[in-house]
N, C-alpha and C positions, 0 to 999 in steps of 0.2 A: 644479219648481213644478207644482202640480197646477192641471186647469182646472176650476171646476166644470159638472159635462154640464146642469144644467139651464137653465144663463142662456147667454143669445146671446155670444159671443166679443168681440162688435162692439160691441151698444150696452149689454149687461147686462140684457137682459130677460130675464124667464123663460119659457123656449120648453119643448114638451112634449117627452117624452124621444121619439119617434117623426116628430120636426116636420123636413120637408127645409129649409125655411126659416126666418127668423125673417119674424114677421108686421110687427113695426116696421121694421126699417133693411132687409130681404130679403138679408140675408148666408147666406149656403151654411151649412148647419150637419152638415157632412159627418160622421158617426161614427168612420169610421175613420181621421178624422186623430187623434180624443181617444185610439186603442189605442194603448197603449203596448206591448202585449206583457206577457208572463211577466216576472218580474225576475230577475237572475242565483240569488238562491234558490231561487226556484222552479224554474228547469233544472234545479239541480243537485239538487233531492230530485225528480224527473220522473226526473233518469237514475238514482238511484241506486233508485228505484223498479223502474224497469225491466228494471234489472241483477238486483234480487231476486230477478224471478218466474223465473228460468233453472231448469234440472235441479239439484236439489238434492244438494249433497254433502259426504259426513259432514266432521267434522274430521280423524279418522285420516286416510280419502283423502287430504284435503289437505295436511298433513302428510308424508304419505310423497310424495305427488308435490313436493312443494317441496323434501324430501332429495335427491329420483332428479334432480330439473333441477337442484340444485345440484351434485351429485357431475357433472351431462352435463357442466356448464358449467365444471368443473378439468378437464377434459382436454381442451376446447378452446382 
């Protein structure tokens, strides 16, 4: 459930987005208790973002290296 950031927690006024207090009931209107963080979606397109920008490489490469660690890995 979401809160909404503009009204006070406490008594539902509408307080300004910048406000450390509410000017009616003086409840703390602390911002970073409202973060919630990233959601597991967004992780997961951040990592795979980040995986992208690596050294890039062809498909053959890939390819043949995935034959040479398959064939490494029957004989052990």
């Amino acid at each position: 459930m979401s809160r909404d950031r503009s009204r006070c927690p406490n008594c539902g006024e509408r307080v300004l987005p910048l406000a450390a207090g509410c000017a009616i009931c003086g409840a703390d209107l602390d911002p970073k208790r409202w973060d919630t963080g990233p959601s597991l979606l967004q992780r997961i397109g951040s990592w795979f973002g980040a995986i992208s920008f690596g050294p890039r490489v062809s498909v053959s490469t890939f390819v043949i290296g995935a034959i040479v660690v398959y064939l490494l890995l029957q004989f052990l």
